[in-house]
C-alpha positions, 0 to 999 in steps of 0.5 A: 557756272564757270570753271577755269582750270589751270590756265595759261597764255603766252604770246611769241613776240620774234624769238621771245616767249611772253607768259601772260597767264601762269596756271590760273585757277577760278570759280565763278557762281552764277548770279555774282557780280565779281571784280578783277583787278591788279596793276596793268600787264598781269593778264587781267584783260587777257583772262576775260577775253579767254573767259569770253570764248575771245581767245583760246588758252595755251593750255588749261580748261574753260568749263561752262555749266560743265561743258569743256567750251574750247573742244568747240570749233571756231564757229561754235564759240562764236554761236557760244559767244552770241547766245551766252555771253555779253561783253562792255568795254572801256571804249563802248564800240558804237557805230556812229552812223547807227542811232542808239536803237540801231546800235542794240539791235546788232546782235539780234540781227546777228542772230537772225531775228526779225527786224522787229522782234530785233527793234522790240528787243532793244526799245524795251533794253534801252528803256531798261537801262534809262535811256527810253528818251534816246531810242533814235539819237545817234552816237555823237549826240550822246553823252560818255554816260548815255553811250555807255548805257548803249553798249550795257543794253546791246550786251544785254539783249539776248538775254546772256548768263554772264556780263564781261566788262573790260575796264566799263567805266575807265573813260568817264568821270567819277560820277558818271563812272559810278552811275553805269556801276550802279546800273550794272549792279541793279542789273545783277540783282534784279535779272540774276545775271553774272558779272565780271568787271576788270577794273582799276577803280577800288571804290568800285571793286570794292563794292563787288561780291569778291574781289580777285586779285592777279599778280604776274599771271597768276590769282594771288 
């Protein structure tokens, strides 16, 4: 489903060249649920965000389903972005004005939807995802859990082929850390969908399909 080829990145920093991925090579088959990891600074965020259309490499190829993503121009990526590929972070991004209903529906709307078909979409997400009890709560009054459920269901909506999550349970606790796993595991199996979850939790990414580990830029 995904092919990187040879992937690097660096950032100048004043006169310093900083080479945050060094020739980076992956596979990634469709209906896996993959884990990355390795110590902070070896460029595993920076990968996901490059994998995600976020950010361009230096050099090297992101190829999806065969198609050479970065030769489309900003705007392009961005239309990738919203119809292929859904991303949950460590802090889950909510807008805290917005009910959780509210909060899902973004990228529907984003997409030019209807309100309603928009509201009907993320009702039945967030049923899926446990929180039918929640449509109409807004951020703050919900727990740590219970957000981040949000933000699987809002990167859900439109029916992406891949799942990018940075660090998607590193901000809670161990029980509630391993419950939105499961979710996202019940999630993969069920719909076929693609996950990569950069994580420092081994109990977790030792449950995944494939483990990559980096080492200084490069998959050891």
């Amino acid at each position: 489903m995904i092919e990187a080829v040879d992937l690097h990145k660096s950032f100048h920093l004043g006169p310093t060249e900083v080479h945050v991925l060094r020739g980076v090579n992956l596979e990634i088959k469709r209906g896996e649920l993959i884990a990355i990891v390795g110590a902070s600074g070896v460029g595993k965020t920076t990968l996901l965000h490059i994998l995600g259309t976020l950010d361009r490499p230096t050099s090297g190829t992101v190829r999806f389903d065969g198609e050479d993503v970065f030769m489309r121009s900003d705007q392009g990526l961005a239309d990738f972005r919203n119809q292929r590929i859904g991303f949950v972070f460590q802090f889950h991004h909510l807008l805290p004005e917005f009910t959780a209903v509210e909060n899902v529906m973004i990228p529907s709307l984003i997409r030019r939807d209807t309100n309603t078909t928009a509201r009907e979409r993320a009702e039945r997400m967030l049923v899926e995802v446990g929180l039918a009890h929640r449509l109409e709560h807004r951020t703050g009054e919900l727990s740590g859990g219970e957000q981040q459920r949000v933000a699987v269901a809002r990167a859900l909506i439109l029916q992406p082929d891949i799942i990018l999550a940075d660090e998607p349970t590193g901000n809670l606790d161990t029980h509630t850390g391993e419950e939105v796993f499961q979710l996202m595991r019940s999630l993969n199996r069920a719909k076929s969908i693609t996950f990569v979850i950069v994580t420092h939790n081994e109990a977790l990414s030792n449950q995944a399909d494939r483990i990559v580990r980096m080492v200084d830029g490069q998959i050891a």
